[in-house]
C-alpha positions in Angstrom: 20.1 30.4 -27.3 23.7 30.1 -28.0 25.5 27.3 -25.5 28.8 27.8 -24.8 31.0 24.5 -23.4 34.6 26.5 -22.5 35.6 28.8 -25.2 35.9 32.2 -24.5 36.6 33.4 -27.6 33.6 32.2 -29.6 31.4 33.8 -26.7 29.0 36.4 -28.4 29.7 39.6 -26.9 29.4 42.2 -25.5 27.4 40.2 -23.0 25.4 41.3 -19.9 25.7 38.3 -17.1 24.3 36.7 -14.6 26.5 34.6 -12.3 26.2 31.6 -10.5 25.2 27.8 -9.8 21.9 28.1 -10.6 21.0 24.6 -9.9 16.9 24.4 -10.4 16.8 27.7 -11.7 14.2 28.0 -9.2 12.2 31.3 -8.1 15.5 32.8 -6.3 17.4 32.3 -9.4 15.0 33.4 -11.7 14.7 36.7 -9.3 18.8 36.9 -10.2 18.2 36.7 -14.2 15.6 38.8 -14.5 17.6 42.5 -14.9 19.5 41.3 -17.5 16.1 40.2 -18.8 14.6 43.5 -18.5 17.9 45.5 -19.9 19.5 46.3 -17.3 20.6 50.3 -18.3 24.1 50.1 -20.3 25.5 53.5 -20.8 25.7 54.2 -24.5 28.3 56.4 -24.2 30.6 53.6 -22.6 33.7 53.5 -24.7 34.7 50.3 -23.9 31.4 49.0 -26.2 31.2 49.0 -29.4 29.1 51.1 -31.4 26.1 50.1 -32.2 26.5 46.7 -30.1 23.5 45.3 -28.3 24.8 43.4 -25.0 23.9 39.3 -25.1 21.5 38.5 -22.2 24.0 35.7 -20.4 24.1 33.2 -17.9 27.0 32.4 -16.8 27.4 28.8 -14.6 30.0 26.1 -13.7 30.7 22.5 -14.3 31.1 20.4 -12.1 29.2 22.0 -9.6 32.1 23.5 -7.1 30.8 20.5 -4.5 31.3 17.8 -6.2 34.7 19.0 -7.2 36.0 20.1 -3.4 34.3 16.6 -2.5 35.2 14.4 -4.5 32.0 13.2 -4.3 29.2 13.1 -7.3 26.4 16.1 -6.3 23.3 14.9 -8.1 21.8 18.0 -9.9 18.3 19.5 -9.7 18.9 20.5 -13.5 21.7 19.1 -15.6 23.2 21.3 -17.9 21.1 19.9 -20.7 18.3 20.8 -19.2 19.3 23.8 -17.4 19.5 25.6 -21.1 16.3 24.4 -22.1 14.7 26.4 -19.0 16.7 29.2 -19.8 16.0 29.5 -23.5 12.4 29.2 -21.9 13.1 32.4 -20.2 14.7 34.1 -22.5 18.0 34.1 -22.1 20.4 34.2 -25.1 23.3 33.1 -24.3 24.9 30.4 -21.5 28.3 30.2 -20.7 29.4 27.5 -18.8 33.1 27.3 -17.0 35.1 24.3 -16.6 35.4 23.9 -12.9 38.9 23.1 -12.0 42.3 23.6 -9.7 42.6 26.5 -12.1 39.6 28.3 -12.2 38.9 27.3 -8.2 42.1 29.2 -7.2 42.0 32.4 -8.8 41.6 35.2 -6.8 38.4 37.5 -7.0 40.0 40.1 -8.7 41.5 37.7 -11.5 38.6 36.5 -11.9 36.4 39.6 -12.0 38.6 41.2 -14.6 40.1 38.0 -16.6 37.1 36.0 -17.1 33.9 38.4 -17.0 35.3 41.8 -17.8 37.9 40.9 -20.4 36.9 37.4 -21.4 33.1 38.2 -21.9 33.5 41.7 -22.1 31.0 42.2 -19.8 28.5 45.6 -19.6 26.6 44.6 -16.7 26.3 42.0 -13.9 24.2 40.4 -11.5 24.7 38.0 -8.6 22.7 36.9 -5.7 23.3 38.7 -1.9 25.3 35.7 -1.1 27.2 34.6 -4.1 31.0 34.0 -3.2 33.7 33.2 -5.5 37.7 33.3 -6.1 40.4 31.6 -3.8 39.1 29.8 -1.1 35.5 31.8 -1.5 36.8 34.8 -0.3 35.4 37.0 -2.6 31.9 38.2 -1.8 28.8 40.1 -4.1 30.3 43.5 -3.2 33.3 42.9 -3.3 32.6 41.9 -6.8 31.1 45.5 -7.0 33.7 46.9 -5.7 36.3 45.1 -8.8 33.8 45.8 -11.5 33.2 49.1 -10.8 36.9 49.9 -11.5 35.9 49.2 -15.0 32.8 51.1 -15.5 30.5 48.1 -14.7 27.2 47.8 -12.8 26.5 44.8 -10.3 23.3 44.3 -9.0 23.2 42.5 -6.1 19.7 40.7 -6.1 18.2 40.4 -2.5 17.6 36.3 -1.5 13.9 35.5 -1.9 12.0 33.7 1.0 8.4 32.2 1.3 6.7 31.4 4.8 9.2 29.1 5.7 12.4 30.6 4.7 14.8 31.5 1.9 14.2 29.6 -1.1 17.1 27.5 -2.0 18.5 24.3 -4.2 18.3 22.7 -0.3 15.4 23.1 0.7 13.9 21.5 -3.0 15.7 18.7 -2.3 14.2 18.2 0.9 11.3 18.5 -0.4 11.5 15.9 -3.4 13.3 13.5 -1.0 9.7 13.6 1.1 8.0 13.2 -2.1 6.6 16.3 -1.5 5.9 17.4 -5.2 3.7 20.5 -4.0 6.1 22.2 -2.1 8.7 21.2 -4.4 6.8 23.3 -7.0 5.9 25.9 -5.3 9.8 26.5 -5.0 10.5 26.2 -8.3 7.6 28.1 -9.4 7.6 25.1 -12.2 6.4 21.1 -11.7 9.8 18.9 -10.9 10.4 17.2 -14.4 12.7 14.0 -15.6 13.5 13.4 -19.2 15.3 10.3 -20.7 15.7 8.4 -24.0 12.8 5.4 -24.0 14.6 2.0 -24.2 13.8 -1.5 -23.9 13.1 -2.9 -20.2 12.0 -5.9 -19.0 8.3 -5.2 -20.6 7.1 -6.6 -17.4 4.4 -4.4 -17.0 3.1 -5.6 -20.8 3.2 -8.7 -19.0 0.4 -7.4 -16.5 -1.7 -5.5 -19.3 0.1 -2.3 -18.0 2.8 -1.4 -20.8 5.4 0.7 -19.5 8.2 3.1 -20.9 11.5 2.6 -19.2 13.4 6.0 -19.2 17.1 6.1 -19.5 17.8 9.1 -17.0 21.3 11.4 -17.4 23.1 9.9 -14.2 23.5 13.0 -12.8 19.9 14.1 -12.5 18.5 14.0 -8.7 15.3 11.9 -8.2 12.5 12.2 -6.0 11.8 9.7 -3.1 11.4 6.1 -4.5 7.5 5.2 -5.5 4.3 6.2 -7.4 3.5 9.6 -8.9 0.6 11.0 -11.1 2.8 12.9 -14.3 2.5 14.6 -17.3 4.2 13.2 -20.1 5.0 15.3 -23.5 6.2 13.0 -26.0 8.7 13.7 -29.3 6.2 15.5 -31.0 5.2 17.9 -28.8 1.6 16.0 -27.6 1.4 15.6 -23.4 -0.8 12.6 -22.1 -1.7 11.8 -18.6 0.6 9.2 -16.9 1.8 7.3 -14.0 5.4 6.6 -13.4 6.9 4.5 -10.8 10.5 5.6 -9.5 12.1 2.7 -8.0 13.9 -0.6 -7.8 10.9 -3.1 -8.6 11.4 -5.2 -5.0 8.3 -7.5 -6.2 10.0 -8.7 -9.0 13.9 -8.8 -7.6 15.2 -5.5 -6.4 17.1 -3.7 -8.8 20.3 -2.0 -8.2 19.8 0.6 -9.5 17.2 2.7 -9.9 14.9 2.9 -12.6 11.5 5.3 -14.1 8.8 4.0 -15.5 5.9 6.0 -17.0 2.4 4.0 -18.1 0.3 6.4 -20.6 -3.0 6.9 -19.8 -6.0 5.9 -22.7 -3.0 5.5 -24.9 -1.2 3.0 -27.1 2.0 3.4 -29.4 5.6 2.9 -29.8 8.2 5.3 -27.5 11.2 3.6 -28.3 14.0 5.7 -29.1 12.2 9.0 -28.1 12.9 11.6 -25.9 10.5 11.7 -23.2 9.6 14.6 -20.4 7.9 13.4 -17.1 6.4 16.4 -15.1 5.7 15.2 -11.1 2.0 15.9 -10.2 1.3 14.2 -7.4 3.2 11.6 -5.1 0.5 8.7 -4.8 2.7 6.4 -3.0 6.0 4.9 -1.7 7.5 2.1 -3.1 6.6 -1.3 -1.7 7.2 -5.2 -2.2 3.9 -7.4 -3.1 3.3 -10.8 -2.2 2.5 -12.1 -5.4 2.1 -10.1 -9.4 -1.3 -10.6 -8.9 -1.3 -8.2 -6.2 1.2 -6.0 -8.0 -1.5 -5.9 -10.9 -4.5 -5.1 -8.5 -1.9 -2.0 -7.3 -1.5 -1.1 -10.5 -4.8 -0.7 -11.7 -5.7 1.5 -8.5 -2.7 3.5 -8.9 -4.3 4.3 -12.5 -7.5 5.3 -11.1 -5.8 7.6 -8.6 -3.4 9.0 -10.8 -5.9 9.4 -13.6 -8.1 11.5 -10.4 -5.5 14.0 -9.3 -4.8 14.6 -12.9 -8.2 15.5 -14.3 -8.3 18.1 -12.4 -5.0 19.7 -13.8 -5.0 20.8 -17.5 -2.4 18.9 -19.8 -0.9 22.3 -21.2 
């Protein structure tokens, strides 16, 4: 997969796009990608193509996500843009474009938008958007009106319906409701994936070696959105590919002096090496617990070795790969 930072002109084109946030890439989105996925039908005849050109599969998002910047205000993300292209290059997309989100780009209108960045700038042959994408000026422009423009130009917009479960539409929202209960079922279940964290192993305060329990200490992009503070069961896949049973705590380690900020912690089950300096992906498997203060290390310990127990419980029944 080719990632794009700003540059139009090195995009690989002629592309076929899918537009929007995409924060999560969660079911809904993934309902979005999916015709230019499966091809969607490109007129061969089309003179605006050029002959013999296949269209690049294309996502097509925005950074910083249009809240933070009408804010002001940082918008943690369900899936920074690092790891936003790893999920797409995990469903197949080819190409993702990603457009500087600014005074500039916020105020053009739907049609300069329409035909100067997606028809002319990625030359595209075919787009899809979800039922209630909005963009240009003030978010005035809506998904058929975005038909309407593109159709001027000989290109297809497929307006993908929303996508609901038993409780609703499913939505960026609603999954972080859910990981702020801790609620890593539901959480899946909307993503149609586990919840992961990834971060760069570096040196803590090796206070869990201290208590016979050595500890990874993540170093998380500051953007990414955690779950609700305390103790989950995990997956952990290592540099070279291996996943291990795990449990990671997510908090500000109140026993010991409460933290400002937050850290993650992952503890490998039946396992004993050196992390430092890898990357390391943590996939949420079950909440155990919240966070909590303990009267003395010695009960921390005690915790600690049921937490094991329970974690290494929920996980045997869940296959590593």
């Amino acid at each position: 997969m080719v990632w794009i930072t700003s540059a139009l002109d090195s995009v690989l084109s002629p592309t076929t796009i899918a537009l929007g946030n995409f924060d999560g890439v969660h079911r809904g989105h993934q309902r979005v990608i999916a015709p230019i996925l499966n091809g969607p039908a490109i007129d061969p005849s089309d003179s605006a193509a050029e002959p013999g050109s296949m269209p690049v599969s294309t996502v097509v998002s925005f950074s910083p996500h249009p809240k933070a910047f009408f804010s002001g205000r940082s918008h943690p993300l369900l899936t920074p843009m690092d790891e936003k292209a790893q999920v797409l290059d995990h469903l197949g997309i080819e190409q993702f474009v990603i457009l500087p989100f600014g005074r500039s780009l916020a105020d053009l209108t739907p049609e300069d938008f329409t035909v100067e960045i997606l028809i002319r700038g990625l030359q595209a042959r075919a787009i899809a958007v979800g039922a209630d994408f909005h963009f240009g000026r003030g978010r005035s422009g809506t998904a058929d009106r975005l038909r309407e423009i593109a159709a001027e130009f000989g290109v297809p917009v497929k307006i993908v319906s929303l996508m609901s479960d038993q409780e609703g539409r499913i939505s960026s929202s609603r999954i972080r409701a859910a990981l702020g209960d801790g609620d890593v079922h539901k959480t899946q279940a909307l993503l149609g994936r586990p919840y992961a964290i990834a971060g760069r192993v570096e040196a803590g305060q090796q206070l869990g070696r201290q208590l016979g329990f050595p500890t990874a200490n993540l170093t998380i992009p500051p953007e990414k959105l955690l779950p609700r503070l305390g103790v989950y069961a995990v997956r952990v896949t290592l540099a070279d590919g291996s996943v291990r049973p795990g449990v990671t705590n997510i908090g500000r380690r109140p026993t010991v002096g409460e933290q400002a900020a937050v850290t993650v912690e992952v503890h490998l089950l039946d396992w004993s090496g050196d992390l430092y300096g890898q990357w390391v992906t943590i996939e949420l498997v079950d909440f155990l617990r919240p966070e909590q203060r303990f009267a003395s290390l010695a009960d921390l310990k005690t915790q600690i070795e049921q937490d094991r127990q329970q974690a290494r419980d929920h996980l045997t029944a869940v296959p590593l790969s």
